[in-house]
ZAMARGU-4260 file (C-alpha; in steps of 0.2 Angstrom, whole numbers, plus 5000, padded with zeros to 4 digits):
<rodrens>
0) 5568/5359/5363 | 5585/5362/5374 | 5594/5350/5378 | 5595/5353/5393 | 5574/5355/5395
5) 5574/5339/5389 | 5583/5331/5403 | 5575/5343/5416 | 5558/5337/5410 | 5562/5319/5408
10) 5568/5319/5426 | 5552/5327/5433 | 5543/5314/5424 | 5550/5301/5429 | 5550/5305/5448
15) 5534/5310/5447 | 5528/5292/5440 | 5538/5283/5449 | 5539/5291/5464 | 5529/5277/5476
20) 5543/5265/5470 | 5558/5277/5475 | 5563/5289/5488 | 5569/5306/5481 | 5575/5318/5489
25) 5565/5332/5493 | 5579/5347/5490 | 5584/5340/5474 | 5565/5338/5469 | 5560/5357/5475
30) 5576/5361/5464 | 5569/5351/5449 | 5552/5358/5449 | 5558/5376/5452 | 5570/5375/5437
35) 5557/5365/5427 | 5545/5377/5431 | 5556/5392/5424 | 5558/5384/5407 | 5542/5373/5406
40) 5531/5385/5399 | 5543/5397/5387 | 5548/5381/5381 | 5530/5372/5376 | 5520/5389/5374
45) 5501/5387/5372 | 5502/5367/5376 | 5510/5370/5393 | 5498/5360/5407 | 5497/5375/5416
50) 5484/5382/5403 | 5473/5365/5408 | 5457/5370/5417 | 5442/5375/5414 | 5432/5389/5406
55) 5428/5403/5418 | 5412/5410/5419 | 5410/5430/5424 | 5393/5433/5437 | 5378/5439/5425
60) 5372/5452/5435 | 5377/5469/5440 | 5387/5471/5457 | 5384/5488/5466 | 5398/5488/5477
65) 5413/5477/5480 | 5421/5462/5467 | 5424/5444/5470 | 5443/5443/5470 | 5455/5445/5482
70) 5463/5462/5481 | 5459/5466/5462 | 5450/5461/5449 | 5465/5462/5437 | 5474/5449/5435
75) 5493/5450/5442 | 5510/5443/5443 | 5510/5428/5456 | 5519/5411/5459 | 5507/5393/5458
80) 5514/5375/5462 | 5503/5366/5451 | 5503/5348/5448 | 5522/5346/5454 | 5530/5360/5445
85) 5531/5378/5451 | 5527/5393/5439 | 5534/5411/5440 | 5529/5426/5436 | 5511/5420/5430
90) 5495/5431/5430 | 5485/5426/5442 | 5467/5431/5449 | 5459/5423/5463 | 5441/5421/5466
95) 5434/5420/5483 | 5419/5421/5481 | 5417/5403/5472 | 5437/5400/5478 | 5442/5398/5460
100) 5460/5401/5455 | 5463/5410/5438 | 5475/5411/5424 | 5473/5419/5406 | 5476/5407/5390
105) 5493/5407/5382 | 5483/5422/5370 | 5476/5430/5387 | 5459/5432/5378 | 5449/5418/5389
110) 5449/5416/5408 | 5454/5398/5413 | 5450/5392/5431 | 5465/5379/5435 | 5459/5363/5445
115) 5458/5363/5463 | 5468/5346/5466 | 5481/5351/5455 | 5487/5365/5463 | 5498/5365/5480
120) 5500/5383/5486 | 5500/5399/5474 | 5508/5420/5481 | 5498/5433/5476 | 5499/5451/5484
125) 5516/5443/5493 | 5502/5432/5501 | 5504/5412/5500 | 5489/5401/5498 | 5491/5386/5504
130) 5477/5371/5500 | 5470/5360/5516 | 5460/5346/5514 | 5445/5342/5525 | 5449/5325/5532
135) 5442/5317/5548 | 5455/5326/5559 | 5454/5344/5549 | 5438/5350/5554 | 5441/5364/5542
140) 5433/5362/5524 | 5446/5360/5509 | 5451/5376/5501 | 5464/5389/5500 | 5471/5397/5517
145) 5481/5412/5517 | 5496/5404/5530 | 5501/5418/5540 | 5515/5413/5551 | 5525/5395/5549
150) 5533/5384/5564 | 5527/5373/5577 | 5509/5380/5577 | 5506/5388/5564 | 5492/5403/5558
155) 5480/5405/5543 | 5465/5412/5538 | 5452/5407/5527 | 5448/5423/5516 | 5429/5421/5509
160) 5416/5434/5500 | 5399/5430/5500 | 5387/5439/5488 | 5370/5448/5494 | 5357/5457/5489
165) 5355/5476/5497 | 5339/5482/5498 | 5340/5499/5495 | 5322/5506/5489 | 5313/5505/5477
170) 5330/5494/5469 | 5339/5479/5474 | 5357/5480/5474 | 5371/5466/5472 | 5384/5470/5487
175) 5397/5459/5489 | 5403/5454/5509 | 5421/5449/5515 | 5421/5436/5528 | 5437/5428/5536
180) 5440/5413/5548 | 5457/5411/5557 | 5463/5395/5561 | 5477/5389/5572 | 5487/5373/5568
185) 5494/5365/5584 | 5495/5345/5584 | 5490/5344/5568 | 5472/5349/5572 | 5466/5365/5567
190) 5457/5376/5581 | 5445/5390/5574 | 5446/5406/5583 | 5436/5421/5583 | 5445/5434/5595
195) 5459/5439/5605 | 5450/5429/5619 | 5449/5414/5606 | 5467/5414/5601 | 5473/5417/5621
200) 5463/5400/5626 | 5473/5390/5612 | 5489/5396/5619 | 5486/5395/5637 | 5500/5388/5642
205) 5507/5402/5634 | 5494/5415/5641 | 5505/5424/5651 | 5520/5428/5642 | 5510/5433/5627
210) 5500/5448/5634 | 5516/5454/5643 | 5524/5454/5626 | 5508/5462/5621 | 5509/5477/5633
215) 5528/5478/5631 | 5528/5480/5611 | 5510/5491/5612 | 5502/5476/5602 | 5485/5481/5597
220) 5473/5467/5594 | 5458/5477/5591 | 5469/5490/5579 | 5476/5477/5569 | 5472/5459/5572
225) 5480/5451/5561 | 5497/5458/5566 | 5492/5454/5582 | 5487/5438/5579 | 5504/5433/5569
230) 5515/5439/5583 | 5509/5432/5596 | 5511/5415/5585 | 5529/5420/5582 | 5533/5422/5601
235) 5523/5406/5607 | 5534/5398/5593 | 5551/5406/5600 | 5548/5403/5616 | 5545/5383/5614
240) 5563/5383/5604
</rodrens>
């Protein structure tokens, strides 16, 4: 093992243990993890703890039209924070249909499903993931959110599928359903939005400004909401600096 590995690892150990005792400073551990993370898994292969999860188990039936993952069913090049450490460059394929990330074992025979806890935030498609916690102030359920804008307030959407069954005479087919719920972060509290209407009455005292820069910039909401929804985040945020 190289030497200087070695000394990398030991220190993320340590802080990691004794991290309730001792205040570290969050630069030097994001260096840490991301140089740890670089080395960690050339250097331990097949024991790395990223390959610690569970089985995955494929759907036993047929589906008609669609697939459970987001974007492609292959598995793809994507960054994971997990337990601590961040990996580059690791195959990833997310699930959300059962909102299950997955990895290939070090041999890339098996499907692993890496636990939920463990995991911080993973990029896939150049999207980030980040995991929220339901608590008595989140009235969100825990999960991964695709974070679309950062700052002050801030955007995400929770990106689900849902299977169905199709009834298309005389068979039954399996279909699957893309859902997505968008949430606004302001105060810490999440707000749930369903509309341009929806989003406008969380930023009212922002109303305004926004459908100006709306009509000035030929802002769409119903051609592309999203785009929509992260700019007028964005300027809110700009305008409160």
């Amino acid at each position: 093992m190289p030497k200087r590995f070695a000394f990398l690892l030991l220190a993320y150990v340590f802080s990691k243990d004794s991290r309730a005792q001792l205040v570290v400073d969050s630069a030097f551990y994001g260096t840490a993890a991301n140089i740890i993370g670089m080395y960690y898994t050339p250097a331990l292969g097949g024991q790395s703890p990223l390959y610690n999860g569970t089985e995955y188990l494929d759907y036993p039936f047929t589906i008609r039209e669609g697939h459970p993952f987001f974007e492609s069913q292959q598995f793809t090049n994507g960054e994971i924070y997990f337990d601590g450490m961040i990996f580059h460059e690791v195959r990833l394929c997310y699930d959300l249909v059962k909102d299950q990330v997955l990895i290939l074992d070090f041999n890339s025979i098996h499907k692993i499903v890496l636990p939920t806890n463990k995991i911080e935030q993973f990029t896939l498609f150049d999207h980030t993931f980040v995991r929220i916690q339901h608590d008595s102030l989140n009235q969100v359920k825990s999960g991964f959110y695709d974070q679309l804008s950062k700052g002050k307030i801030a955007l995400f959407v929770k990106r689900e599928k849902k299977i169905i069954e199709k009834d298309e005479f005389p068979r039954i087919d399996i279909v699957v359903k893309s859902i997505n719920t968008y949430y606004i972060r302001k105060e810490a509290v999440y707000y749930n939005f369903k509309n341009k209407t929806g989003l406008l009455n969380i930023l009212h005292d922002k109303k305004k400004e926004i459908l100006q820069y709306f009509k000035k910039n030929k802002v769409r909401f119903n051609d592309e909401p999203e785009r929509a929804m992260k700019a007028a985040v964005e300027y809110y945020n700009g305008l409160l600096n």
